[in-house]
TORFINU-324704 format. One record per residue: residue in three letters; x, y, z of N, C-alpha, C in turn. Coordinates in nm, 2 decimals. Layout:
ATOM;ALA;X;Y;Z;X;Y;Z;X;Y;Z
...
! end
This chain:
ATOM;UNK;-1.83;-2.55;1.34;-1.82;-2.69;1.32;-1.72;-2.74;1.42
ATOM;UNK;-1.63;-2.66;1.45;-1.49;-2.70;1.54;-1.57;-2.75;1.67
ATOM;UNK;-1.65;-2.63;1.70;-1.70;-2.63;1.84;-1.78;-2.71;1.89
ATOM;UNK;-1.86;-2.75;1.77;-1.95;-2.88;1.80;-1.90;-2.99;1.79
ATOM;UNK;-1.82;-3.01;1.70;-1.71;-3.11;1.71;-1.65;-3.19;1.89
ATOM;UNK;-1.61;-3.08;1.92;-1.55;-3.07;2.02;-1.61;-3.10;2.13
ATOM;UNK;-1.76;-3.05;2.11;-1.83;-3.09;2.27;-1.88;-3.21;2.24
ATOM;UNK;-1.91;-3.28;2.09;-1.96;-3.41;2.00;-1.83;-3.49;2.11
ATOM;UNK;-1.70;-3.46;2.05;-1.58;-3.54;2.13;-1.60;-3.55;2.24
ATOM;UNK;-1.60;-3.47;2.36;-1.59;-3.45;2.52;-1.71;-3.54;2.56
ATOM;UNK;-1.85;-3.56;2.50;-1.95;-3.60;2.53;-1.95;-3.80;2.52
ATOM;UNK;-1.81;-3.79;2.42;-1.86;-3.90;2.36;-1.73;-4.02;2.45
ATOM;UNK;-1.62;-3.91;2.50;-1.51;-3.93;2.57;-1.57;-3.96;2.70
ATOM;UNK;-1.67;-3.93;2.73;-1.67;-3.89;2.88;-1.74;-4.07;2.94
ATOM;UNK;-1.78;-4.16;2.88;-1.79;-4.30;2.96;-1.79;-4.42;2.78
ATOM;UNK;-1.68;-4.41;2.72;-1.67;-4.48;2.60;-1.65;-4.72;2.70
ATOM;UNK;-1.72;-4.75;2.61;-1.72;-4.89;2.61;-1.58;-4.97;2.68
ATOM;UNK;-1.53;-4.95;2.62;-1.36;-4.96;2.68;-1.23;-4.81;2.66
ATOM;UNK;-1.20;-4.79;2.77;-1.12;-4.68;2.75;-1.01;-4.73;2.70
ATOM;UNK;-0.94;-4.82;2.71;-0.81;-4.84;2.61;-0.81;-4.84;2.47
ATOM;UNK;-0.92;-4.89;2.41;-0.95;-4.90;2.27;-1.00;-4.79;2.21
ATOM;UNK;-1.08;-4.67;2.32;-1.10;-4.51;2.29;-0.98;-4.44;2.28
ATOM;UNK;-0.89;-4.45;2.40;-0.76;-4.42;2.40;-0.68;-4.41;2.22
ATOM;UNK;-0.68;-4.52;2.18;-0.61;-4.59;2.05;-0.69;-4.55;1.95
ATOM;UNK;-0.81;-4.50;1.97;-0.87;-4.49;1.86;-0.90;-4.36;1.85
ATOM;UNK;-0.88;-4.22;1.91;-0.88;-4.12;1.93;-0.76;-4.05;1.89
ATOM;UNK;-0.67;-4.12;1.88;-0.57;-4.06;1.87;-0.54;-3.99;1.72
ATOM;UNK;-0.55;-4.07;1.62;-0.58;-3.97;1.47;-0.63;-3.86;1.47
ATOM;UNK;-0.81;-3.88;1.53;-0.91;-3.80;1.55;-0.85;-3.67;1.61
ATOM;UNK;-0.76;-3.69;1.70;-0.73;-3.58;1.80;-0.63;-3.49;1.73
ATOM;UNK;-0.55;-3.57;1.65;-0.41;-3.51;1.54;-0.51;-3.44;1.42
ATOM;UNK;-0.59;-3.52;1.38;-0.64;-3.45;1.23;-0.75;-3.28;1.35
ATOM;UNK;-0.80;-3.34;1.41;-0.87;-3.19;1.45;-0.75;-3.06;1.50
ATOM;UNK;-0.67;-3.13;1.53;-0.54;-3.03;1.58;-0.49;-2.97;1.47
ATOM;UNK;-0.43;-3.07;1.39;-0.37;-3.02;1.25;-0.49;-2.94;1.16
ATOM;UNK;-0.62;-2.90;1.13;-0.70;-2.81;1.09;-0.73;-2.71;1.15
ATOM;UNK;-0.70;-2.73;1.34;-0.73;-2.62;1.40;-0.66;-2.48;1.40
ATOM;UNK;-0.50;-2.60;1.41;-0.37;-2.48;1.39;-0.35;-2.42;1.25
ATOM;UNK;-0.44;-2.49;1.13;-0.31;-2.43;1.00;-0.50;-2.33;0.94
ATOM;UNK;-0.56;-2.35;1.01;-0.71;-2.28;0.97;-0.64;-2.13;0.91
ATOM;UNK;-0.55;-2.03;0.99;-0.53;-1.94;0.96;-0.43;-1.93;0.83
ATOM;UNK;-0.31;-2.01;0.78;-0.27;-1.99;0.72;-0.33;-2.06;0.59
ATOM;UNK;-0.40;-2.19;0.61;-0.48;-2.17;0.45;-0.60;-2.24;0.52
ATOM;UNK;-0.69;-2.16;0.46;-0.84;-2.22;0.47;-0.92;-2.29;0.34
ATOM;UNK;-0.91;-2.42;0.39;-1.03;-2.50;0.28;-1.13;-2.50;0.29
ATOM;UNK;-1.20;-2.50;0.15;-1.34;-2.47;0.14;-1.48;-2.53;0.24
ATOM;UNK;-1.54;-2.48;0.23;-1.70;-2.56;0.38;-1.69;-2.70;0.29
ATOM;UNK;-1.69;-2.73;0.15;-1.73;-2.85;0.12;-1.61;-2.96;0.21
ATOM;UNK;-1.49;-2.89;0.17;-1.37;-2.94;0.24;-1.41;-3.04;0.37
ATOM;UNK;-1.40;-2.92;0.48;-1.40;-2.88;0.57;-1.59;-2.98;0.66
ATOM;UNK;-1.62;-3.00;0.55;-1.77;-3.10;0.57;-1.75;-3.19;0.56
ATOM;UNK;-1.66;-3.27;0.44;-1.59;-3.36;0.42;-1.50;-3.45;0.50
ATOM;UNK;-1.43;-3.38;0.58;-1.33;-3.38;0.67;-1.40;-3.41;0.75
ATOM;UNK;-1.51;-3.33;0.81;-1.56;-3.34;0.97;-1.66;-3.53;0.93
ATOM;UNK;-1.72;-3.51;0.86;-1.78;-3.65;0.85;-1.70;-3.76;0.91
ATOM;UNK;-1.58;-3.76;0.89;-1.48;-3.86;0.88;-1.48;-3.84;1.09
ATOM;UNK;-1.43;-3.73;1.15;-1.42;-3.73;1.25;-1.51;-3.76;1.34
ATOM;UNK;-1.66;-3.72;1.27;-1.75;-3.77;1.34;-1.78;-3.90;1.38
ATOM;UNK;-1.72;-3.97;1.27;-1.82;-4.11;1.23;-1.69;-4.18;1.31
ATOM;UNK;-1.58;-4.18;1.31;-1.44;-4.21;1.38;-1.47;-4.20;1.55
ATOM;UNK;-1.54;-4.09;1.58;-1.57;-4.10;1.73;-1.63;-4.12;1.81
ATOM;UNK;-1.76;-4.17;1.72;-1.82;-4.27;1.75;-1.79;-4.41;1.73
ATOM;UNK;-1.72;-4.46;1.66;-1.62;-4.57;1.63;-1.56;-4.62;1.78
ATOM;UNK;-1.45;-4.50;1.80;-1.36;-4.49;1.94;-1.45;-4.54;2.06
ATOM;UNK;-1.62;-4.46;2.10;-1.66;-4.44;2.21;-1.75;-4.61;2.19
ATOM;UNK;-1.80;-4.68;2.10;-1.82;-4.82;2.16;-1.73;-4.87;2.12
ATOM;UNK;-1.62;-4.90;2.02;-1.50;-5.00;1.96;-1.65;-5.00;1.81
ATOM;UNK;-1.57;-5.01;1.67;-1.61;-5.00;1.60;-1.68;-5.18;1.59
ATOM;UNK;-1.65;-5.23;1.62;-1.74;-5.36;1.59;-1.89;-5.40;1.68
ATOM;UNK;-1.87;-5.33;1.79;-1.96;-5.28;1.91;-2.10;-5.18;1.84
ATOM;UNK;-2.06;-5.11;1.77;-2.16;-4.95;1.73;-2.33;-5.01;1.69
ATOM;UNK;-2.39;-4.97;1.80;-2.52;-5.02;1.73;-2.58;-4.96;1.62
ATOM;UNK;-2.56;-5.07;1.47;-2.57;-5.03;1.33;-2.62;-5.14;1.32
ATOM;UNK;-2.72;-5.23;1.39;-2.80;-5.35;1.35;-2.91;-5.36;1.27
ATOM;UNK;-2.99;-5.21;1.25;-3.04;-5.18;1.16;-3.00;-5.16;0.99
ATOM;UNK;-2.85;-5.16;0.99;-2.80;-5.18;0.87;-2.77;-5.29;0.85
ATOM;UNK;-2.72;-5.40;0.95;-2.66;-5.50;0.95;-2.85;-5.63;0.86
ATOM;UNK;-2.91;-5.54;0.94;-3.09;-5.69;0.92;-3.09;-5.60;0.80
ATOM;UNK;-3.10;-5.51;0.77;-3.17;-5.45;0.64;-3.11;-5.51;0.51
ATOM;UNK;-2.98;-5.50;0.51;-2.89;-5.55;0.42;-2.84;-5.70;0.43
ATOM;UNK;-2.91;-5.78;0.54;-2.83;-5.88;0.56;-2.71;-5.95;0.59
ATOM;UNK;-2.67;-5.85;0.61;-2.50;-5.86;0.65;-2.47;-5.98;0.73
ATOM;UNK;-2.35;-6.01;0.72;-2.30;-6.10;0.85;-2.24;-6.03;0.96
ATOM;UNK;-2.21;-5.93;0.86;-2.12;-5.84;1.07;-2.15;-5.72;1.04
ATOM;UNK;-2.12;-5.62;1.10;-2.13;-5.49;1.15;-2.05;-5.41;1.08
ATOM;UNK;-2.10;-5.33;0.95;-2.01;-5.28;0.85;-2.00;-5.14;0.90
ATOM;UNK;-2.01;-5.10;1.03;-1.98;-4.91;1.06;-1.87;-4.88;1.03
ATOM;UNK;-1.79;-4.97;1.05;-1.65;-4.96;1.02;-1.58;-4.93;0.89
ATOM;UNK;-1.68;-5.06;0.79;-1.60;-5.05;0.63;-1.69;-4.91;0.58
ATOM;UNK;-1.80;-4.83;0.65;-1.89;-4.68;0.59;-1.75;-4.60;0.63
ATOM;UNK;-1.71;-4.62;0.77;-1.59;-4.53;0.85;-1.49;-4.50;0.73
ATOM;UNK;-1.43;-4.65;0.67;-1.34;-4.63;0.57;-1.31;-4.54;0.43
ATOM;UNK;-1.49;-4.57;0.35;-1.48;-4.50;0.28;-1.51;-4.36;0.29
ATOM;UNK;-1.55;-4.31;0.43;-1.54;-4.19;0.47;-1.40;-4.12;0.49
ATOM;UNK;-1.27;-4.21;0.48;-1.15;-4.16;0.52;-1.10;-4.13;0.40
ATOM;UNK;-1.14;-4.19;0.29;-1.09;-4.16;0.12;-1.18;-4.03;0.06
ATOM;UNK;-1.27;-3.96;0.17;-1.32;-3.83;0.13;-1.23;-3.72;0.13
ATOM;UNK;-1.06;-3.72;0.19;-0.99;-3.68;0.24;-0.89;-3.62;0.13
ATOM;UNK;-0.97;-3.71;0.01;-0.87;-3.68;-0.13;-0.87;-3.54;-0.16
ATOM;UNK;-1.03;-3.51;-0.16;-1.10;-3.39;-0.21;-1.05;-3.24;-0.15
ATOM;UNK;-0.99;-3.25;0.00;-0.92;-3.15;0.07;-0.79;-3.14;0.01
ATOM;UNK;-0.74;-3.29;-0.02;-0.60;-3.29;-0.09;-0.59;-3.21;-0.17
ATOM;UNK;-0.69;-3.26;-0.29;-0.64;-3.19;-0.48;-0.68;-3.05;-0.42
ATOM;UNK;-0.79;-3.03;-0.36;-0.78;-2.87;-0.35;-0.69;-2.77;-0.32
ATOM;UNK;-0.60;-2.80;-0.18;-0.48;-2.78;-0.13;-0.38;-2.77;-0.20
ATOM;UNK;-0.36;-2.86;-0.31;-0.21;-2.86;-0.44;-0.27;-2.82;-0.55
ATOM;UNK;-0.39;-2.75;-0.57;-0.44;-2.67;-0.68;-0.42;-2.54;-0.65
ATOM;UNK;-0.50;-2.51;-0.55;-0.51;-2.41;-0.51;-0.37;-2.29;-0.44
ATOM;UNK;-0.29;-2.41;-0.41;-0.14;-2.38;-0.38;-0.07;-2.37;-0.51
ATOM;UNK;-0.12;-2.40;-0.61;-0.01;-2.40;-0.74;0.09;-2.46;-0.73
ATOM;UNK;0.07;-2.63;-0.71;0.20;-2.71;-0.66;0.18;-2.79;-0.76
ATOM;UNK;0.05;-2.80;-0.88;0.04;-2.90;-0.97;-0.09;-2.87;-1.00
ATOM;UNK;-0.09;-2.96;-1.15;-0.22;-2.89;-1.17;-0.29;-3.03;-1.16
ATOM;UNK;-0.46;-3.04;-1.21;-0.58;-3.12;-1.12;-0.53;-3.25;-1.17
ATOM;UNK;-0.51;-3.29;-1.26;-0.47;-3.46;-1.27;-0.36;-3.47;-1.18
ATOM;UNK;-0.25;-3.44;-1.20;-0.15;-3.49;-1.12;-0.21;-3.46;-0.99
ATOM;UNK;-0.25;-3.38;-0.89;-0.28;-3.41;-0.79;-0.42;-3.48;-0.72
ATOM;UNK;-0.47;-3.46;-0.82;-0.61;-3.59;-0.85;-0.54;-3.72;-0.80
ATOM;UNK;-0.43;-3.78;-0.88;-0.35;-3.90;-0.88;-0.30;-3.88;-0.74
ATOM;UNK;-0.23;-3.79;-0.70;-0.16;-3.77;-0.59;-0.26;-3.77;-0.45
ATOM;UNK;-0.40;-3.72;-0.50;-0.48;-3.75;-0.37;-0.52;-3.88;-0.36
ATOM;UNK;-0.55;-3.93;-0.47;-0.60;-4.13;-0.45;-0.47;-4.19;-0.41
ATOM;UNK;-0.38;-4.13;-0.44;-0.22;-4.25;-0.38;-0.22;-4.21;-0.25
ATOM;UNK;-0.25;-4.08;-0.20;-0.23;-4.00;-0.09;-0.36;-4.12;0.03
ATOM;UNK;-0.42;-4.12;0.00;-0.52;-4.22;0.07;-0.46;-4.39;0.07
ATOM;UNK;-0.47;-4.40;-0.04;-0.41;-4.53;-0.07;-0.30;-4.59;0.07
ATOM;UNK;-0.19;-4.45;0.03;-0.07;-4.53;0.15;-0.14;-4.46;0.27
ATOM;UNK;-0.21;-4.45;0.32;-0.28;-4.40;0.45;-0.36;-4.52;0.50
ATOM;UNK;-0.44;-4.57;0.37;-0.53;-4.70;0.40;-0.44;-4.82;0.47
ATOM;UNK;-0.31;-4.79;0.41;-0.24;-4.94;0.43;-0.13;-4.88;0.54
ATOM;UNK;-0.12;-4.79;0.58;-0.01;-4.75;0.69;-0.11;-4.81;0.82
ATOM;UNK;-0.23;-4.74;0.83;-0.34;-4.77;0.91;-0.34;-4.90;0.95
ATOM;UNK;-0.37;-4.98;0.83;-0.36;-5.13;0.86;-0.26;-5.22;0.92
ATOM;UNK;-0.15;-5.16;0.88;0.00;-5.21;0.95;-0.02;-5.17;1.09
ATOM;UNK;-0.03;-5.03;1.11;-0.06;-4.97;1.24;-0.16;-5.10;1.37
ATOM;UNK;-0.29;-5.13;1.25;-0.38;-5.16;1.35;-0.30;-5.33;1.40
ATOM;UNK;-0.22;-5.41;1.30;-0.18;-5.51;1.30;-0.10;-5.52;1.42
ATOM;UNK;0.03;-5.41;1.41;0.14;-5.42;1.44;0.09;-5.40;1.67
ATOM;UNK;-0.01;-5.29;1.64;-0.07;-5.29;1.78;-0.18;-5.41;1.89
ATOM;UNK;-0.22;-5.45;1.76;-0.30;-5.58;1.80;-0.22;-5.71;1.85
ATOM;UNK;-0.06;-5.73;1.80;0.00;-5.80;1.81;0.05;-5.79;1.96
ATOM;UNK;0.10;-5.64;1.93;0.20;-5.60;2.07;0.11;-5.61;2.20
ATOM;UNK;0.01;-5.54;2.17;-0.13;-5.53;2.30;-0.19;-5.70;2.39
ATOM;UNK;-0.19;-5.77;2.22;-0.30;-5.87;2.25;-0.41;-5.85;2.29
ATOM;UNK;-0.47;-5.95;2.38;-0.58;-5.93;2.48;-0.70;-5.89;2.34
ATOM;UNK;-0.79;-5.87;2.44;-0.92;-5.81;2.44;-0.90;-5.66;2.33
ATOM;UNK;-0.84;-5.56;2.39;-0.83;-5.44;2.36;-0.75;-5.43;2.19
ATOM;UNK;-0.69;-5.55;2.19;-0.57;-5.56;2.07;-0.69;-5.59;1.96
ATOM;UNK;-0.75;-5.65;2.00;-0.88;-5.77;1.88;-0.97;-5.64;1.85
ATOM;UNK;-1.01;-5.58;1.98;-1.12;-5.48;1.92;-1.03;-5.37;1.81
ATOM;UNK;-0.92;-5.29;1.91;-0.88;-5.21;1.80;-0.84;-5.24;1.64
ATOM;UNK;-0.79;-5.42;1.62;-0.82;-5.45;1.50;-0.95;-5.45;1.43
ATOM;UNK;-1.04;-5.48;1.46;-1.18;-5.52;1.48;-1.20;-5.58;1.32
ATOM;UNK;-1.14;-5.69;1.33;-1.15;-5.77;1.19;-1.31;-5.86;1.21
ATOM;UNK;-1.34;-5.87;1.28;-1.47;-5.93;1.32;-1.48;-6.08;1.24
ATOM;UNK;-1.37;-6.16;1.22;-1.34;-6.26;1.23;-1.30;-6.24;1.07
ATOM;UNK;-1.26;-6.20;0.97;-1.28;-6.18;0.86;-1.17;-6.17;0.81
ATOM;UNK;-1.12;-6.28;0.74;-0.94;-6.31;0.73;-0.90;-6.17;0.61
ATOM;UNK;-1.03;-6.13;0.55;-0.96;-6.02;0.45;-1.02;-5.88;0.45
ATOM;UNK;-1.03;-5.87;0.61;-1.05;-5.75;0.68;-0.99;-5.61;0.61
ATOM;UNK;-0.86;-5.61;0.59;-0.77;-5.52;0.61;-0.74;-5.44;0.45
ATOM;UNK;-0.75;-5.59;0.34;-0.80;-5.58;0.25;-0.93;-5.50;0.19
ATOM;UNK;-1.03;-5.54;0.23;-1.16;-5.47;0.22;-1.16;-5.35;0.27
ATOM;UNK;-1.09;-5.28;0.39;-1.06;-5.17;0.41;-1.00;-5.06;0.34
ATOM;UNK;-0.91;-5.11;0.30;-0.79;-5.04;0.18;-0.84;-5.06;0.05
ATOM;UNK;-0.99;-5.12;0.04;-1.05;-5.10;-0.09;-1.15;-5.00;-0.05
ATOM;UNK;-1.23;-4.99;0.06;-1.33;-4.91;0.11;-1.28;-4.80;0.10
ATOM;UNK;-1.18;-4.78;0.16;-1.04;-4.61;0.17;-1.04;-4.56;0.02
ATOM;UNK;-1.04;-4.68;-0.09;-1.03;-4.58;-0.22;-1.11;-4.58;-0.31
ATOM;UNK;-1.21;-4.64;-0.23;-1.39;-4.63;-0.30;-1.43;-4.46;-0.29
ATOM;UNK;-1.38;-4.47;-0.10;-1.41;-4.30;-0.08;-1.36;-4.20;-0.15
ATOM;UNK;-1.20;-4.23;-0.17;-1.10;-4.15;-0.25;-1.15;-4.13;-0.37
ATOM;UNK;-1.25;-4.27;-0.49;-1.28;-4.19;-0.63;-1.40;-4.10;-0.62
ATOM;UNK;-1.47;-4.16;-0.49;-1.60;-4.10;-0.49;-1.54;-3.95;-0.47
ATOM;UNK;-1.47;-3.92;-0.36;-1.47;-3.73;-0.35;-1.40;-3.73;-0.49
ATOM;UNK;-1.32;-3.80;-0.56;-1.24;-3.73;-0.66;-1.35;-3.70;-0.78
ATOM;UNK;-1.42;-3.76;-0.81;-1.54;-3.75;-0.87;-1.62;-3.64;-0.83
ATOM;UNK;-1.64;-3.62;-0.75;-1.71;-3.50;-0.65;-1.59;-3.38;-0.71
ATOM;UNK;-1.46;-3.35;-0.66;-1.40;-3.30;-0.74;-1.42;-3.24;-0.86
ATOM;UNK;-1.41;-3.35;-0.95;-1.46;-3.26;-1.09;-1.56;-3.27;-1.15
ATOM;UNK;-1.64;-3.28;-1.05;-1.82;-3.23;-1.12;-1.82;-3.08;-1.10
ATOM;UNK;-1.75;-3.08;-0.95;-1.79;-2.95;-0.94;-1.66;-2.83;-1.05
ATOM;UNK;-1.56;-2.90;-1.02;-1.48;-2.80;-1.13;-1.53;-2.79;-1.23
ATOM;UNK;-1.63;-2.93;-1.33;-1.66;-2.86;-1.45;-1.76;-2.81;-1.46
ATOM;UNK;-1.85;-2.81;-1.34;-1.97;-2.72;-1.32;-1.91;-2.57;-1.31
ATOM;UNK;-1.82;-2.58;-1.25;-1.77;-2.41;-1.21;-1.71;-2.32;-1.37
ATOM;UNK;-1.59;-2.44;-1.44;-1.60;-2.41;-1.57;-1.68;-2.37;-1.66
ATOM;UNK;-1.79;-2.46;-1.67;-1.93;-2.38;-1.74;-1.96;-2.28;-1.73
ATOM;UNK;-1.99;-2.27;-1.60;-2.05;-2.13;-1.53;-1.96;-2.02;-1.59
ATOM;UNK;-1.81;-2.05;-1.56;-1.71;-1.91;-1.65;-1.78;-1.88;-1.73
ATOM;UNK;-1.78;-2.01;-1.81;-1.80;-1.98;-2.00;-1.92;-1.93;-1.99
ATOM;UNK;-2.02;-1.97;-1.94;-2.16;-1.87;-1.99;-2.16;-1.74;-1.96
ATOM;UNK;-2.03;-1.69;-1.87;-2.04;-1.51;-1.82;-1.95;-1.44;-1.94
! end
């Protein structure tokens, strides 16, 4: 998955809509694939993990390579009626999938057991949703221009940032839920051996 990943990136790097806004928008993308590349050996999370995870990267770099308000998703946009181009608020709740590698990580480390770090993965997204947003603010301000508006890409929508940081923990109950279906699936399974 790394490797497809990677040539998915290179391919997608190689003539993006605006390079400043790929530039700014790559940059997570490029830290979260780094930070799973390097710590792969010392703990490995599960394929569900690790599928979880890449969704998010995928869907993010294609984000980067038109500007997320740009991404031809007009097929979602007439189907559903929309007024704007929601790739972005799918992008979000794909970033609160992120919980599910969490609780695994501090279970499986014996740093807490599943509630508390259940809680601790949805808070763990939560201030991620809203660091992000300050992030996208604080750049759009400094930048201005053209490149400043896309990288916010509020698409005129005064409670953009809002609806994002609710999207972020839509994702977050969804994998947490995902979480413990499968733990109490796995539970069962003990008990019937």
């Amino acid at each position: 998955m790394a490797v497809i990943f990677l040539i998915f990136f290179i391919l997608l790097g190689l003539n993006p809509i605006d390079r400043s806004v790929w530039i700014v928008e790559v940059i997570p993308v490029v830290a979260v694939y780094l930070l799973l590349i390097s710590t792969y050996k010392s703990f490995r999370f599960s394929n569900l993990s690790y599928t979880l995870m890449s969704l998010w990267l995928f869907w993010h770099t294609i984000g980067g390579h038109y500007t997320f308000a740009n991404v031809p998703f007009d097929f979602i946009t007439e189907l559903f009626h929309f007024e704007r181009n929601h790739f972005d608020r799918i992008g979000h709740i794909v970033v609160g999938f992120y919980a599910y590698p969490m609780v695994e990580f501090l279970v499986r480390k014996h740093y807490t057991n599943k509630i508390i770090a259940s809680f601790f993965g949805l808070f763990f997204i939560m201030s991620i949703a809203a660091s992000y947003e300050i992030i996208e603010w604080a750049y759009a301000v400094i930048e201005g221009g053209n490149t400043g508006i896309e990288f916010l890409g509020s698409q005129g929508d005064i409670w953009d940032a809002q609806k994002d940081m609710l999207a972020d923990t839509v994702g977050a109950i969804i994998a947490l839920g995902l979480f413990w279906f499968i733990d109490l699936k796995k539970e069962k399974n003990n008990d019937t051996h």
